[in-house]
C-alpha positions in Angstrom: 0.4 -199.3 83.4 3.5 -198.8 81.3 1.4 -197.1 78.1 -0.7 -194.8 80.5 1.5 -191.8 78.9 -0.6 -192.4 75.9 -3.9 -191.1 76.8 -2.6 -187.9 78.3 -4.3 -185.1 76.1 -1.0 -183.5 75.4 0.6 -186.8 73.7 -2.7 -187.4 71.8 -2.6 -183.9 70.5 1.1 -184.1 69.7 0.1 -187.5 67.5 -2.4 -185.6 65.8 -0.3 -182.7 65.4 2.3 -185.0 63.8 -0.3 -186.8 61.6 -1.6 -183.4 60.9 2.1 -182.4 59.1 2.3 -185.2 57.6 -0.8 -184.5 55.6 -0.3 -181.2 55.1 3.1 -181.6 53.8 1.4 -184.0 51.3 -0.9 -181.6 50.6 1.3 -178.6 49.5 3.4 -180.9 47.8 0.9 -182.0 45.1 -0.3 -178.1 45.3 2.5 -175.9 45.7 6.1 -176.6 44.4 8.2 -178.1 46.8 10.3 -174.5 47.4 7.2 -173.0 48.9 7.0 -176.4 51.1 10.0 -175.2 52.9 8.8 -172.1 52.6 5.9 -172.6 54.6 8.1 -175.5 57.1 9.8 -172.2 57.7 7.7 -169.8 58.9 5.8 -172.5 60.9 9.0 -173.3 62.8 9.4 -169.8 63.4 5.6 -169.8 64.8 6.4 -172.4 67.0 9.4 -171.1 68.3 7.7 -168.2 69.1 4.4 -170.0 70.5 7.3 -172.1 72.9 9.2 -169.3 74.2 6.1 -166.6 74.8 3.5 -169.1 76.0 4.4 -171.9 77.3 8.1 -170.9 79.1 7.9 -170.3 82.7 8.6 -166.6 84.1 11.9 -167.5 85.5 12.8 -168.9 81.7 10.9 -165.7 80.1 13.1 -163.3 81.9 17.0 -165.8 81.4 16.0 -165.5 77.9 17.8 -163.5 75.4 15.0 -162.5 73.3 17.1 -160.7 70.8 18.5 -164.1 70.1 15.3 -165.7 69.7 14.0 -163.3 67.3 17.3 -162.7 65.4 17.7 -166.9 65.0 14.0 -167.0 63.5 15.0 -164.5 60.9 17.3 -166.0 60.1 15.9 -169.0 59.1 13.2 -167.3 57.5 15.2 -165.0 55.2 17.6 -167.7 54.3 14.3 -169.1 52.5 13.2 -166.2 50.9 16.6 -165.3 49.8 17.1 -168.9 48.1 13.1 -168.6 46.7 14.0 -164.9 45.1 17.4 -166.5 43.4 17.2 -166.7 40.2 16.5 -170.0 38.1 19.4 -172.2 35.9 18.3 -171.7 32.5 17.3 -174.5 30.5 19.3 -175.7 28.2 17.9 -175.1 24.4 17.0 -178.9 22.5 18.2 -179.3 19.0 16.1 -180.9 16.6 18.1 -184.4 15.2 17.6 -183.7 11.6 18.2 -180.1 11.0 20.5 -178.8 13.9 18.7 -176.2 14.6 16.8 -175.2 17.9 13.0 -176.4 18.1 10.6 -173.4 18.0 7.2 -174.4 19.7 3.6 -172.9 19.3 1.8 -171.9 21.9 -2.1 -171.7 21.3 
């Protein structure tokens, strides 16, 4: 059968892995700003990384690899994000009312 690869457990639970992501990144889109979505798409590409090269590598490609790479690379991706989430903000320019020129002042209440 040419489809068999289908209903091997580990392509059924890369589908729902997939779908998974999907609704997640739905999720912290309508929750979170879409800065923390990368955020988060960050740190979970660092996980998996990590899960790929300490769990599921053989031991001949656990000891070829140069784990100082590996860890320095994740950090780097990581960081990059934080370091773009901690820059500061454009400010906003000030509106002007039509009429009088001047800036608006709002109440709060």
């Amino acid at each position: 059968m040419p489809f068999a690869f289908l209903f091997r457990i580990s392509v059924l639970f890369a589908i729902v892995a997939n779908a998974g992501q999907s609704w997640m990144s739905a999720y912290l889109s309508k929750v979170l700003s879409s800065l923390w979505k990368n955020i988060c798409a960050a740190v979970a590409l660092a996980l998996v990384v990590f899960f790929e090269k300490f769990m599921l590598s053989s031991y001949q490609e656990f000891n070829e690899m140069r784990l100082i790479h590996v860890i320095l690379g994740s950090l780097g991706i990581m960081l990059s994000v934080f370091m773009f989430q901690l820059a500061p903000k454009a400010p906003k320019p000030e509106t002007k009312d039509v009429e009088t020129g001047h800036g608006k002042k709002y109440i709060y209440i």
